[in-house]
C-alpha positions as CSV (number, residue, x, y, z in Angstrom):
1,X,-1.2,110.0,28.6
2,X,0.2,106.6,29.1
3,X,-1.3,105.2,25.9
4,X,-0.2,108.1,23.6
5,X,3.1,107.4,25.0
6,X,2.5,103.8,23.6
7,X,1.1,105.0,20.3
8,X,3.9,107.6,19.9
9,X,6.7,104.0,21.0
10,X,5.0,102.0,18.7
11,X,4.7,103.6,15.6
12,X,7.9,105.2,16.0
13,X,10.1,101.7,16.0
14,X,7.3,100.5,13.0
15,X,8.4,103.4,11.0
16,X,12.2,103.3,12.1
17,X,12.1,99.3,11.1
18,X,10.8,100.3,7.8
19,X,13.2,103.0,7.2
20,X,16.0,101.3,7.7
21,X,15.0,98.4,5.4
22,X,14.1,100.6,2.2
23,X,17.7,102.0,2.7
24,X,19.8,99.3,3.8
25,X,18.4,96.2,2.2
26,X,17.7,96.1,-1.8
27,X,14.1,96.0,-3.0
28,X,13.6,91.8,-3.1
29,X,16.7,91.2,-0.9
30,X,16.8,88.6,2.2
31,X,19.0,88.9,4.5
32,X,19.3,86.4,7.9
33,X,17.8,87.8,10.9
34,X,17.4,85.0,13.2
35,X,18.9,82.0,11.5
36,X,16.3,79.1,10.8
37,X,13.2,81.7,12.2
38,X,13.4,85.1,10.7
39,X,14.7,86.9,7.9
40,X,14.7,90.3,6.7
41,X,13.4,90.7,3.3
42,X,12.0,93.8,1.8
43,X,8.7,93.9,0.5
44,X,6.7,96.6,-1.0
45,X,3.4,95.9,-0.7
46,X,0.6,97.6,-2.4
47,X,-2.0,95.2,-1.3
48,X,-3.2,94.2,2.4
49,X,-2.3,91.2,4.0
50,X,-1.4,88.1,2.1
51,X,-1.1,91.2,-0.6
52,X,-5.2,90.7,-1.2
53,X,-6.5,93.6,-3.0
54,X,-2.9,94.8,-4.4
55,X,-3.5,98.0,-6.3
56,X,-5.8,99.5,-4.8
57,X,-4.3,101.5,-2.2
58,X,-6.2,104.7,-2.3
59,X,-9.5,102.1,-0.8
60,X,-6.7,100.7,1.3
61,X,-5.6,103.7,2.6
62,X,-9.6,105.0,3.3
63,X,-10.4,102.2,5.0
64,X,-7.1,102.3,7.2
65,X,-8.4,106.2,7.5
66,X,-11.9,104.9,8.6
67,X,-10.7,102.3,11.3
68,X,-8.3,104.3,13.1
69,X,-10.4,107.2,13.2
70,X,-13.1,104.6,14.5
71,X,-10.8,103.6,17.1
72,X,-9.6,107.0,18.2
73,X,-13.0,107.7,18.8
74,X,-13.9,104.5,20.8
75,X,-10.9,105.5,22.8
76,X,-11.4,109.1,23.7
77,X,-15.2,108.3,24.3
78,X,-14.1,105.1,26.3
79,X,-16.2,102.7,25.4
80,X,-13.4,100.4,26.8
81,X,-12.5,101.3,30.2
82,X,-10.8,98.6,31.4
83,X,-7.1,99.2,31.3
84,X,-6.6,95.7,29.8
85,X,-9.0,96.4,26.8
86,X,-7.8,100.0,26.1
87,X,-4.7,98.7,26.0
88,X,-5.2,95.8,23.5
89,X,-7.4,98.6,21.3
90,X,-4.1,101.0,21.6
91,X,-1.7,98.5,20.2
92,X,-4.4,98.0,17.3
93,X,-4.4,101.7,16.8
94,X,-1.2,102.1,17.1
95,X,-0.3,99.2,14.1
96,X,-3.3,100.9,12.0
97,X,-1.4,104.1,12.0
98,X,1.8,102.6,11.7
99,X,0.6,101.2,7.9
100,X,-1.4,104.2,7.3
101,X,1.6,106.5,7.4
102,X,3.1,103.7,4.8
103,X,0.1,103.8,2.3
104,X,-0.5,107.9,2.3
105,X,3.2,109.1,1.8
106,X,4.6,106.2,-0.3
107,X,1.5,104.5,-1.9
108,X,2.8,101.0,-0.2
109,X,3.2,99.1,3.0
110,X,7.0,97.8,3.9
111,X,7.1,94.7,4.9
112,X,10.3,93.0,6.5
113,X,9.6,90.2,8.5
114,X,9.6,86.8,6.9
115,X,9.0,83.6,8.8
116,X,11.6,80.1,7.5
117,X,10.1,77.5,9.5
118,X,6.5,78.2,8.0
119,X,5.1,79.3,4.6
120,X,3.6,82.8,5.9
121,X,3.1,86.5,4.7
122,X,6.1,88.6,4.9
123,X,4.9,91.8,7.6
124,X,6.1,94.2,9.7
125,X,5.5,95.8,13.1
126,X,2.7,97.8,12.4
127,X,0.7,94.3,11.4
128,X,2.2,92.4,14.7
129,X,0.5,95.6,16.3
130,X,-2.8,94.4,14.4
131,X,-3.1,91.0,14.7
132,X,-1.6,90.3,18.6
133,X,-3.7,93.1,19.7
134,X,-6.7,92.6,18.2
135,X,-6.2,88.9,19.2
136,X,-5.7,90.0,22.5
137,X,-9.5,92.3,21.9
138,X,-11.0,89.4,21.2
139,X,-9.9,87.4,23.8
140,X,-11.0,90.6,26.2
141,X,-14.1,91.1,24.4
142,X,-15.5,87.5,24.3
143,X,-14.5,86.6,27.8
144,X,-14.1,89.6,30.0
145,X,-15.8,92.0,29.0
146,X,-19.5,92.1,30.7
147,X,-17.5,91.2,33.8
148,X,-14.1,93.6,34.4
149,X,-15.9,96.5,32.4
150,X,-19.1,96.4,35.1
151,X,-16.2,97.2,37.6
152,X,-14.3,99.9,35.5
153,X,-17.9,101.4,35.3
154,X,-19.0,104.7,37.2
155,X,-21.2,104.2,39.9
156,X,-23.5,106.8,40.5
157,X,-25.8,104.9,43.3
158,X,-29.5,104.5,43.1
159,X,-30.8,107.6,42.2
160,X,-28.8,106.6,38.8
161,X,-31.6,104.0,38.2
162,X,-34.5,106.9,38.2
């Protein structure tokens, strides 16, 4: 319950972000969020990041589909148990969703977010979803995995072992 809770938090301020850029700020338009660090420019991207394979949303959009279905499912079945991992795969699906809703009812992703002290993509909070959790995955995955998943796992005593 907690992590739909999450889900529902996330996506909800992703797509209350985005909505209030498409009407507030003109298509192309900066505006100063946090002077010298952020500004707010909207973006509509057709592509995924770095706007690679622009045009071709519909694939974009099946493959978004295909994840977070993927996820959903590694998350009901609990393939993570951990809280730590479920929780990184959450804020992964919760981003995936967030862009999906984007690419199925407007054929594009809003972007906002656009970094001045570095030469980076503009994104949004859907893709800080993405990347930090799936960062934080990896970091799970590749270092505490085999050990705090062992302890999350049921223990049904010997007679498991016949």
């Amino acid at each position: 319950m907690l992590y739909a809770l999450l889900v529902a938090v996330l996506v909800a301020v992703d797509q209350v972000v985005k909505y209030l850029v498409r009407t507030h700020i003109p298509l192309g338009t900066s505006l100063p969020f946090l002077p010298g660090l952020v500004e707010l420019t909207y973006v509509k991207n057709t592509g995924a990041a770095f706007s690679i394979f622009s045009d071709h949303t519909w694939v974009l959009t099946l493959i978004s589909a295909v994840v977070a279905a993927a996820i959903a499912v590694a998350l009901l079945r609990r393939v993570i148990r951990h809280p730590f991992g479920v929780t990184t795969l959450t804020v992964v699906f919760a981003g995936a969703v967030g862009n999906l809703i984007d690419r199925a009812l407007f054929g594009f992703v809003t972007d906002m977010f656009n970094l001045q002290f570095m030469r980076f993509a503009v994104f949004n909070v859907a893709d800080i979803c993405v990347v930090c959790g799936g960062i934080a995955f990896c970091v799970y995955f590749l270092f505490y995995y085999d050990k705090l998943e062992k302890k999350e796992a049921p223990h049904d005593g010997p007679a498991a072992d016949r």
